[in-house]
N, C-alpha and C positions, 0 to 999 in steps of 0.2 A: 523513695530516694535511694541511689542507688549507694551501697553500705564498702564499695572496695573500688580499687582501681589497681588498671597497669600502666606503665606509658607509654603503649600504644591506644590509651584512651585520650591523650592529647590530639590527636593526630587524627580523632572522629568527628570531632568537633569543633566548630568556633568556640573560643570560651569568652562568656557573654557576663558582661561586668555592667548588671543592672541597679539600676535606681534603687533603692526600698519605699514602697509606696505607704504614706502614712494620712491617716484624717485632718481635718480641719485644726484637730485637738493637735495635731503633730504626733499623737496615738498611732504603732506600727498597726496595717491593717490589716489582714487577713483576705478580705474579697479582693481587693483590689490587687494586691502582690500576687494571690493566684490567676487572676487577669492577663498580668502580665506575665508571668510566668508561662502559661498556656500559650499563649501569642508567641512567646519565642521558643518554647516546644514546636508547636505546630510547625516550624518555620525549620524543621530537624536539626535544631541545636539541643545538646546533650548535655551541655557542660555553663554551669551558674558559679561563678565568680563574686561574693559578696564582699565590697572593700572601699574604695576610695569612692565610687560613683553612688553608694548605700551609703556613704559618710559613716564607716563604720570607725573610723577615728573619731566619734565624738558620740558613740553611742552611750547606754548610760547601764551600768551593770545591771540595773532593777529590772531593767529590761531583755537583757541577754538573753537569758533563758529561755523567756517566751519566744523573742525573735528565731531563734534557733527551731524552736519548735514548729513557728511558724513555718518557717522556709522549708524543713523536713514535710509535714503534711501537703505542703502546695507543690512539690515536685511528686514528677511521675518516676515509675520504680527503677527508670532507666536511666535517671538523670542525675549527675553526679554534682550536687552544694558543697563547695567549700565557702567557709566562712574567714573571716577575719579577724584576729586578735592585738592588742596594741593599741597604739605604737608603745606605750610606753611598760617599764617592767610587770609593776606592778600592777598594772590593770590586765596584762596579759596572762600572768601565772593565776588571776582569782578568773580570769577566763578558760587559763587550761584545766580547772577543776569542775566548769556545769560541762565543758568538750567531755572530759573523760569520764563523764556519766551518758553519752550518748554518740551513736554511728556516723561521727562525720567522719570521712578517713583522712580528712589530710584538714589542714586550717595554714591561712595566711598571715605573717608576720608584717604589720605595716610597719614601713620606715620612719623613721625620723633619724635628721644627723646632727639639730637643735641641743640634741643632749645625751648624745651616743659616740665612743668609739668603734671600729670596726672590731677588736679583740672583746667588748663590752656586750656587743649583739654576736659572736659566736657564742660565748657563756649563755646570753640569754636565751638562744635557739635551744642550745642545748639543757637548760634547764626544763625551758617550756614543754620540749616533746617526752622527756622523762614525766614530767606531771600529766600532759595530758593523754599521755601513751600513742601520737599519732606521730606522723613526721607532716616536717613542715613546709611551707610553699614560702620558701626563699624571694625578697621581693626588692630589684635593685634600683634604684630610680637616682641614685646619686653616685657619685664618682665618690663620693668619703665615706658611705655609706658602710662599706667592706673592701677588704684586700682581694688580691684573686687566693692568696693563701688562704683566709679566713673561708671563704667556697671552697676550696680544693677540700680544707678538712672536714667543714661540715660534713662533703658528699661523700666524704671517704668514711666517714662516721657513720653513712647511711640515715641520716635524720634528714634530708631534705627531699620533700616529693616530686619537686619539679623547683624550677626558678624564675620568676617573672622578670623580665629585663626591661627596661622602662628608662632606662638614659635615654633625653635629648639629645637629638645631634643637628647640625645644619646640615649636614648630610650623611646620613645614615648609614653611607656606605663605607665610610671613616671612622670607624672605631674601634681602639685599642683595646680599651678595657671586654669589649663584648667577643673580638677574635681570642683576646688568653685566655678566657671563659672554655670557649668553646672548642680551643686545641689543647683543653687541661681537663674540663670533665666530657660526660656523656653527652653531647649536643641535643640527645634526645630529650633531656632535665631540660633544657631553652625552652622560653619561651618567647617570644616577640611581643612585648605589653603596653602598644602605644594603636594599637586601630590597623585599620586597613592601610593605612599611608605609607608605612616604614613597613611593613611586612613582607612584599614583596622583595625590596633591596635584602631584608635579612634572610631571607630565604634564599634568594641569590647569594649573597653573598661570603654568609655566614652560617650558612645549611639549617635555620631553625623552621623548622618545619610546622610549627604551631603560632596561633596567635591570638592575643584577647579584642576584646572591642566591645566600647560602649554602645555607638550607633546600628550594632546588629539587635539591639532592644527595640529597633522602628524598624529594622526590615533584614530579618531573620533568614529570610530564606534566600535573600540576595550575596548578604555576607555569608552563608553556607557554600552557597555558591561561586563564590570568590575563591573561598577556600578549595573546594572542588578543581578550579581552575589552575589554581596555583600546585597542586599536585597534579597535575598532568599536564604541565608544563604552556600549559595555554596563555603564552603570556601576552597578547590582544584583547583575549578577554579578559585576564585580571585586570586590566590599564583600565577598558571601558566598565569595569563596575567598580574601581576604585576611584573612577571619575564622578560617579554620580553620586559619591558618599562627602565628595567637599563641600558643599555647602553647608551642610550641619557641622559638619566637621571644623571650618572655617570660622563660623560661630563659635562654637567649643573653644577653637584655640584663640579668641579674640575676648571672648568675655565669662570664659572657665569652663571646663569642659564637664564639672560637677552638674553643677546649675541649672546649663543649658541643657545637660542632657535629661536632668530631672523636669523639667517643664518642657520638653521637648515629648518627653512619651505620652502626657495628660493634651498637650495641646492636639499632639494625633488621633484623639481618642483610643487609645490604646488599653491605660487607666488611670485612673485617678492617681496622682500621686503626693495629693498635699503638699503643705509647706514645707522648704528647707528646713533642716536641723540645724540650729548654730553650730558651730560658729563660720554658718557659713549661707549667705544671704541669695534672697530668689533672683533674677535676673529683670531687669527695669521695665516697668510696662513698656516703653516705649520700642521693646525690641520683639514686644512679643508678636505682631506680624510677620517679622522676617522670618521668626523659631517658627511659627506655624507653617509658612508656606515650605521650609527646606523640608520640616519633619513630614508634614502632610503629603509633600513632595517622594520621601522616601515611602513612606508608607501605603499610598497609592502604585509607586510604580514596583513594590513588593508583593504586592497581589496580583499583577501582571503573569501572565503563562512566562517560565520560564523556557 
C-alpha cells in the first residue's frame, strides 16, 4: 500500500469507490476484496476510495481494525487506500486512534447534516486529524453540509487532503456552491464525486480535473480510459465511454447506487461480495437480471482491446 501521496496523485487515477466484499456470515473477507482489488488494479487504477459504496457508515468498530488491515495487505505497493471515518463524532475520534497507529495517509470524513452544523464539522475535522495525525478528505455532498468559509479555513489550516464534491444537480453545469469552491481554494484539492456522468461538465466547467466512481469496479480499464480522454481533451471519446457506463449507472440511480453496485460486481463474476450490511438492504430478486446483463455488459466490453 502505497504510505504518502501528492496531489498530483489525483490526477493518476480514477479514484475507485468499491464495494467491501464480505461472506455469507456478513464477515469482511479477505480473498475476495483482494479479488476485487486485483481486478481493478489490473484495469491501472491506483487509487481505492473506502466509503459510502463499503457502507463504511455502518461499520462496527470491532471490526475496524482488522478491515483496515485487510485493505492495507490486499493492495499493491503502488496503490493508494484511503479509508473512511464517521459520520458521526464519536465513532470518528475512537477511529482516528486504530488510523494513528497505522500508514493510511489521508482517511475520509462521511457526511451527515441529520445532526451536524457546518462550524460543528470544522471543530470536528479539526480534532479528528490532530488525533489521528493525518489530514483529511473533506466530503461534500450537501449544500448545509459546510459553508464555503468553513473550506476556505480548513484548507488554509492545511488539514484537508483533497475534497470530494458530491452535490446533486439537474444540471451540473450550474452550481454555485462548487464555482466559490473552486475560485477560493486550490482547484487541484476538487474532486468530482459523482461517477463518470457529471465529470466531464465539471471538468469543463469548473476545471476539476479528477474524479471518483463506483462502476469503474466492473470495468476499470474503460473508466481509466475515460479518464485518459478527458485530459487530452478528446471530448468524442469521453461522450462514447461515458455512454456505455448508463446502464448500470441508470440502475444505481433508480434503486441506490450502494446496493446495485454491490450485487453488481458478484453478479459479473468479479467477486463474491455477500450480503448487504444494514442498515442497508440487497436489491429485489426481481431486478437481478437487468443488474447482470448491464454489469456483465460492462465487464465483457472491459476486456475488449482498447
Amino acid at each position: 500500500m502505497k504510505t504518502s501521496f501528492v496531489l498530483s496523485d489525483l490526477q493518476q487515477s480514477v479514484i475507485a469507490v468499491p464495494p467491501l466484499c464480505r461472506d455469507a456470515q456478513g464477515t469482511p473477507c479477505a480473498r475476495e476484496n483482494t479479488r476485487l482489488v486485483r481486478h481493478i488494479e489490473a484495469g491501472g487504477v491506483s487509487t481505492l476510495l473506502y466509503g459510502g459504496n463499503a457502507n463504511f457508515y455502518n461499520i462496527s468498530l470491532t471490526e475496524y481494525a482488522a478491515v483496515l488491515d485487510m485493505l492495507d495487505a490486499s493492495a499493491a505497493a503502488g496503490t493508494w487506500v484511503v479509508p473512511s471515518v464517521g459520520p458521526y463524532f464519536g465513532t470518528m475520534m475512537d477511529q482516528a486512534a486504530v488510523l494513528a497507529a497505522r500508514k493510511f495517509p489521508t482517511a475520509m470524513v462521511l457526511p451527515t447534516v441529520a445532526v451536524s452544523s457546518p462550524e460543528g464539522v470544522r471543530t470536528a475535522v479539526m480534532k479528528f486529524v490532530e488525533k489521528a495525525g493525518i489530514p483529511a478528505v473533506l466530503y461534500v455532498k450537501d449544500e448545509k453540509y459546510v459553508t464555503l468559509d468553513v473550506v476556505k479555513s480548513l484548507v488554509k489550516a492545511g488539514v484537508i487532503a483533497w475534497i470530494k464534491y458530491a452535490v446533486v444537480r439537474a444540471d451540473p453545469s450550474v452550481d454555485p456552491l462548487l464555482r466559490s469552491i473552486v475560485d477560493t481554494v486550490d482547484p487541484r484539492l476538487v474532486v468530482s464525486g459523482i461517477g463518470e456522468q457529471p465529470a466531464p461538465t465539471h471538468r469543463r466547467h469548473f476545471g476539476v480535473h479528477a474524479f471518483t466512481s463506483g462502476c469503474v469496479c466492473v470495468a476499470p480499464r474503460r473508466s481509466q480510459e475515460m479518464l485518459r480522454a478527458l485530459q487530452a481533451g478528446d471530448e468524442a471519446r469521453v461522450a462514447a465511454i461515458q455512454a456505455r457506463f448508463n446502464s448500470l449507472e441508470a440502475l444505481r440511480n433508480a434503486h441506490g447506487p450502494i446496493p446495485i453496485l454491490h450485487r453488481a460486481v458478484a453478479l459479473a463474476g468479479i467477486a463474491e461480495t455477500g450480503p448487504s450490511l444494514p442498515m442497508i438492504t440487497d436489491p429485489a430478486e426481481a431486478l437481478t437480471d437487468e443488474i447482470q446483463r448491464a454489469a456483465g455488459g460492462l465487464f465483457a466490453w472491459n476486456r475488449e482491446p482498447l
